[in-house]
N, C-alpha and C positions, 0 to 999 in steps of 0.2 A: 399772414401770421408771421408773427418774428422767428428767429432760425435759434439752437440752441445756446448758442455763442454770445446772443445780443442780449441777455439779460443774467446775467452772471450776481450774484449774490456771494460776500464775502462772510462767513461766519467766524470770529476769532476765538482764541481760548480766552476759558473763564480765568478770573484771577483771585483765587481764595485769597485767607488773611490766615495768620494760621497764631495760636496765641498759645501760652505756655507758661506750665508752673513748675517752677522746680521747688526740691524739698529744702526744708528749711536747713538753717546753718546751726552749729552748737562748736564743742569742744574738738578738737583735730582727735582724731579717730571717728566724726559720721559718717555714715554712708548717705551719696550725696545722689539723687535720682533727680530727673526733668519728664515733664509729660507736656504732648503738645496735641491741639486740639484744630483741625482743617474747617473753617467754615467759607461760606459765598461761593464753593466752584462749583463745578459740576461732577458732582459724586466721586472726587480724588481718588485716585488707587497712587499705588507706587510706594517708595519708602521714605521715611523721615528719617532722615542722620545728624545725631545728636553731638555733639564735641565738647569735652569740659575741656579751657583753659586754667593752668593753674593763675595763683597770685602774680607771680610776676610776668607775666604776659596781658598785659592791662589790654591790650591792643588784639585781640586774637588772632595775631598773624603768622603765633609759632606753632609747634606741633602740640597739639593738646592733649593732654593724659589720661582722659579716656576717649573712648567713640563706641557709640552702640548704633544699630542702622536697624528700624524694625518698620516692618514691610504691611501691617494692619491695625488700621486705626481702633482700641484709642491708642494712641502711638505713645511708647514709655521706654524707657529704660528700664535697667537691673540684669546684674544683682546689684548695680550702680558701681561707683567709686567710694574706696575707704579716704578718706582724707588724709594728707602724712604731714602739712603743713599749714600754719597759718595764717589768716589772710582773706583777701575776696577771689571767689574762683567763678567763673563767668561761662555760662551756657550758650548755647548756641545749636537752632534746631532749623535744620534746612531742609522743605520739600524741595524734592526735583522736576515737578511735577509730571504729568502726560499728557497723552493724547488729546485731551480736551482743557487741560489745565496747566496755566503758567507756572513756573515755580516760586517761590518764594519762603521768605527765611526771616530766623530773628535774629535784632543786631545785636553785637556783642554787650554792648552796654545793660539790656534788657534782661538780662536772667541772672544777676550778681547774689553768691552765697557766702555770706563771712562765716570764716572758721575760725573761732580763738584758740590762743594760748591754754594749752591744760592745764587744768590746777594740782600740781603736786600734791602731797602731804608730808612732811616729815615727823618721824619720830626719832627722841633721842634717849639713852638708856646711859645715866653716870654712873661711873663703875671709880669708886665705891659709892654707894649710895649715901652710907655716913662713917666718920673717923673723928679721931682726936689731933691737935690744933699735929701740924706739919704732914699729914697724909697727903698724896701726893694724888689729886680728885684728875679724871677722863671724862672724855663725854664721847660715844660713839653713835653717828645720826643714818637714818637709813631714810633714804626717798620713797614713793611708791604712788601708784595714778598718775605719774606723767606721761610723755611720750618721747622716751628715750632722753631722759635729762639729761646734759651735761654742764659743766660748771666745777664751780666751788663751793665747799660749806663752810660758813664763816662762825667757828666757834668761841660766844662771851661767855667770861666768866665775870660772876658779880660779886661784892662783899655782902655779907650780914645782912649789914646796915642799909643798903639798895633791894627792897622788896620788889620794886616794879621795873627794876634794872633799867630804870632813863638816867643814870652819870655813868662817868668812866669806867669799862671793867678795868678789873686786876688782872686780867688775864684775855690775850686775844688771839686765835690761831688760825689761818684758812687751809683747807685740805680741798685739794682736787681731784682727789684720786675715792674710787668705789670699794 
């Protein structure tokens, strides 16, 4: 009979794959969620840590602006991140794995979320609304549904005679101040 030593059998860990959907992109203020789903190991436990890079960290090598770590599959994030800028912000979800199972992760380039530019609205209120020929006409413009606008309003005035005001105004002012 062979002795216990002389037939040694090596068993490795398994090495899931692990796949992930983050939520979709829209206007800067989404809230921006990832879910990642373990398949091929052997019954994974442990925890998935999730990392958003913003826009300018194309590379995910800096510190990321959120992190959520959730310890039971299906593995998700929330209450997620509010988005503050815009741009592509890039996920990234790493098992650690265990006892039985390798680790593995997804790469940066893989979970990319665009967030645009929000679209303002302006309204404007001329004060006076109507006068006789030398009244001296204003116009006071108010933004609203951006994301913290700043800038300048660049106020034309047109003649009469310019209905769809494409020539030169008579009159042209920029204001940068709220």
């Amino acid at each position: 009979s062979s002795g216990c030593q002389e037939e040694q059998v090596v068993i490795g860990k398994a090495s899931p794959t692990i796949s992930t959907t983050p939520s979709a992109g829209g206007p800067i203020g989404t809230v921006l969620n990832d879910t990642a789903t373990l398949s091929g190991g052997t019954s994974p436990t442990g925890n998935v840590t999730f990392e958003l890079f913003p826009p300018s960290d194309a590379s995910c090598e800096g510190v990321p602006v959120f992190t959520q770590v959730d310890g039971a599959a299906p593995y998700t994030t929330g209450p997620g991140y509010t988005s503050l800028v815009a741009g592509t912000y890039r996920w990234t979800a790493d098992y650690a794995g265990d006892a039985n199972n390798n680790p593995v992760s997804s790469g940066c380039q893989e979970e990319q979320v665009t967030i645009g530019k929000a679209s303002p609205t302006i309204s404007t209120i001329p004060t006076p609304a109507s006068g006789v020929v030398g009244t001296v006409l204003n116009d006071t413009a108010s933004l609203s549904g951006g994301s913290s606008p700043t800038g300048n309003v660049t106020f034309k005035l047109f003649p009469p005679s310019d209905s769809t005001c494409s020539g030169v105004p008579v009159y042209e002012e920029t204001d940068g101040t709220a």
